[in-house]
N, C-alpha and C positions, 0 to 999 in steps of 0.2 A: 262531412261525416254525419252518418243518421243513426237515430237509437230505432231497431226494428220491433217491437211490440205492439199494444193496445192500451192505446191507441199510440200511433207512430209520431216521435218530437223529433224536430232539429236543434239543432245547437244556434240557436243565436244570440245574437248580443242584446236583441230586447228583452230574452227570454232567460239566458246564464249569461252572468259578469265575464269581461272576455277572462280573465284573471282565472278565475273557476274554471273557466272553459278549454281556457291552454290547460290547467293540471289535470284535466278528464282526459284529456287529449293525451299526454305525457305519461300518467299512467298505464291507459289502456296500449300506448305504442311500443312500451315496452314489459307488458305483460298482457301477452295473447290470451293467457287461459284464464284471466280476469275479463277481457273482451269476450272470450266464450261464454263465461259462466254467466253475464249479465247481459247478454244477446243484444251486444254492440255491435255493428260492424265495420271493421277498419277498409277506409276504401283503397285502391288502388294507390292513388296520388299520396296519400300517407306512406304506405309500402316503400313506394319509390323512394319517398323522403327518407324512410331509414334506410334501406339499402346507401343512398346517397351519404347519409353522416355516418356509420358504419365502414364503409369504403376510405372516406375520406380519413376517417381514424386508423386505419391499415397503412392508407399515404403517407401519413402522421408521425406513423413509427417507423418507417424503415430509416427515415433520416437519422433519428437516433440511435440504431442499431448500426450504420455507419461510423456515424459519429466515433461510436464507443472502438472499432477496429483500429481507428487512427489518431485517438487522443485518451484510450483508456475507458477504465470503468469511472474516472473521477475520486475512484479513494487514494488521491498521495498522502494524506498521513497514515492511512493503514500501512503502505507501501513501503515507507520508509518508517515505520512501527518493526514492521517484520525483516528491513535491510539489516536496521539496529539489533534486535536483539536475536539476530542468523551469526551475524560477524563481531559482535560483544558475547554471543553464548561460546563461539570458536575459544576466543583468546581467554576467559577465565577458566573453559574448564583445560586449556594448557599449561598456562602458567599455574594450577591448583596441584594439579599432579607434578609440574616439575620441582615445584613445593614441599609437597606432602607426599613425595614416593618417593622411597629412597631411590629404587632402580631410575626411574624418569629423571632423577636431579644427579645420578652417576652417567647416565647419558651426558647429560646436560652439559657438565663439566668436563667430558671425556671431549666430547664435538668443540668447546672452546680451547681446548687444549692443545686440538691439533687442528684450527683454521690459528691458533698462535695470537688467540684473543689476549689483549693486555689487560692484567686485573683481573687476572680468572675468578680469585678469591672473591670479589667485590662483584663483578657479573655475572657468579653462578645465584647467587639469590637476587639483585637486583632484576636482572631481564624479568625471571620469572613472575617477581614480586610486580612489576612494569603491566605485563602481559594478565596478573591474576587482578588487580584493584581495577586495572584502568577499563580492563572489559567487563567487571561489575559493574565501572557506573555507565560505560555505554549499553548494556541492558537495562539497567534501571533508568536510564535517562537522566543523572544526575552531572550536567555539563557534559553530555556528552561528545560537543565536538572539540571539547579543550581536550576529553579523554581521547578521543580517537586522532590527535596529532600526535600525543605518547606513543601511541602502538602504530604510527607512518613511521615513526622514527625508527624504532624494533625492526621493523618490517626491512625499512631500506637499507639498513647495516646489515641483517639477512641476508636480505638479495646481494648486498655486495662483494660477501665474504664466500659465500655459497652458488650464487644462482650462477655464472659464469661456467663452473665446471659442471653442474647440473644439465644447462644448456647445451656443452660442448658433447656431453654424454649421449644426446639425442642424434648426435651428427646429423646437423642439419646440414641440406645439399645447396642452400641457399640464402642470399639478405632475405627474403617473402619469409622461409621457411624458420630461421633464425629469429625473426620477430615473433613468428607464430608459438616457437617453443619458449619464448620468453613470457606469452601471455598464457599459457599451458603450466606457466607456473602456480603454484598456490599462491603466493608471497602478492603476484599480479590480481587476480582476484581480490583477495582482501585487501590490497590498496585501495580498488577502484570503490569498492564498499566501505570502506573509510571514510574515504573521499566525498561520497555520498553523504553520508553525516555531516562531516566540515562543510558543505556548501548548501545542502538543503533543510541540512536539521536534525534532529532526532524522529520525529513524528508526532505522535500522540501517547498518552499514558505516560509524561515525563516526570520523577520526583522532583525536577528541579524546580517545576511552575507551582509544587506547595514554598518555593521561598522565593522566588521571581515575583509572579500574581501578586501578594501580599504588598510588595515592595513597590510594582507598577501603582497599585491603584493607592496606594498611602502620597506618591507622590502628586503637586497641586498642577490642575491640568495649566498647558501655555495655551496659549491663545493669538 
């Protein structure tokens, strides 16, 4: 690389520390209109060189844009932030109104009455009361996968009292077809998002890790 002026230098190493020499180099390679303004000029074989690490940087990336197609963006506790509190904001704001509205909790009682639930008295406020606390602390993340086997529980006495004639109402023409309206249920869905809490966690932004944290680190490390 030569500096074109008056009178005309080269870069060497008698001349600039190679040190210096690489950063004159480095700057002006990637900023032409400094090369302009101080009537350096960038040779060929440099060119080539960025083109060559520029390219290779393109190479670079598509691995990772791969990557991301078939193992994710890499956020699971965002993932499971947002599984949490989709299927914890579901079951409190049910159990709130089967609660606190008269009409939703004369439902309530009317539907237990006649699948012939025992203890109408006793499970017209309990379920709800089940369904309203327990999917508060699975939003807030307070144990949430102790809370979310509460409401697997709700769920699958649902599905067992209900889901059967629901399904048959679909007439389905098929076993294939018969699974598929089984997973067509709600009741299904929100298991499997349950489910997801009990085996992977709540995520991030949990209130339980202000009393967990505290706890872990007070205990003395084993070794």
């Amino acid at each position: 690389m030569i500096f074109h002026g008056e009178p005309a230098v080269r870069l060497q190493a008698q001349t600039i520390p190679r040190k210096q020499k690489n950063n004159i180099r480095s700057a002006l390679r990637y900023c032409p209109m400094l090369a302009r303004r101080t009537g350096v000029n960038i040779s060929v074989t440099t060119r080539q060189k960025v083109k060559r690490i520029r390219s290779a940087n393109r190479a670079a990336e598509a691995p990772v844009m791969i990557d991301s197609f078939s193992n994710g963006l890499g956020w699971p506790e965002f993932g499971l932030l947002l599984n949490r509190i989709a299927v914890g904001t579901f079951f409190m704001l049910s159990g709130y109104h089967k609660l606190f509205n008269a009409q939703r909790h004369r439902e309530l009682k009317a539907q237990l009455e006649s699948l012939h639930i025992p203890a109408v008295k006793i499970n017209e406020w309990w379920v709800p009361f089940v369904e309203f606390s327990a999917g508060t602390a699975v939003v807030g993340g307070l144990f949430a996968p102790l809370a979310a086997v509460g409401l697997i529980v709700v769920i699958v006495i649902a599905a067992a009292t209900t889901g059967r004639a629901r399904v048959d109402s679909f007439k389905p023409i098929d076993a294939a077809d018969r699974l598929d309206d089984w997973l067509y249920l709600p009741e299904s869905l929100y298991m499997f998002m349950l489910l997801t809490v009990v085996m992977a966690g709540a995520g991030g932004c949990r209130l339980d890790s202000f009393i967990l944290d505290p706890l872990a680190a007070a205990q003395p490390a084993r070794y």
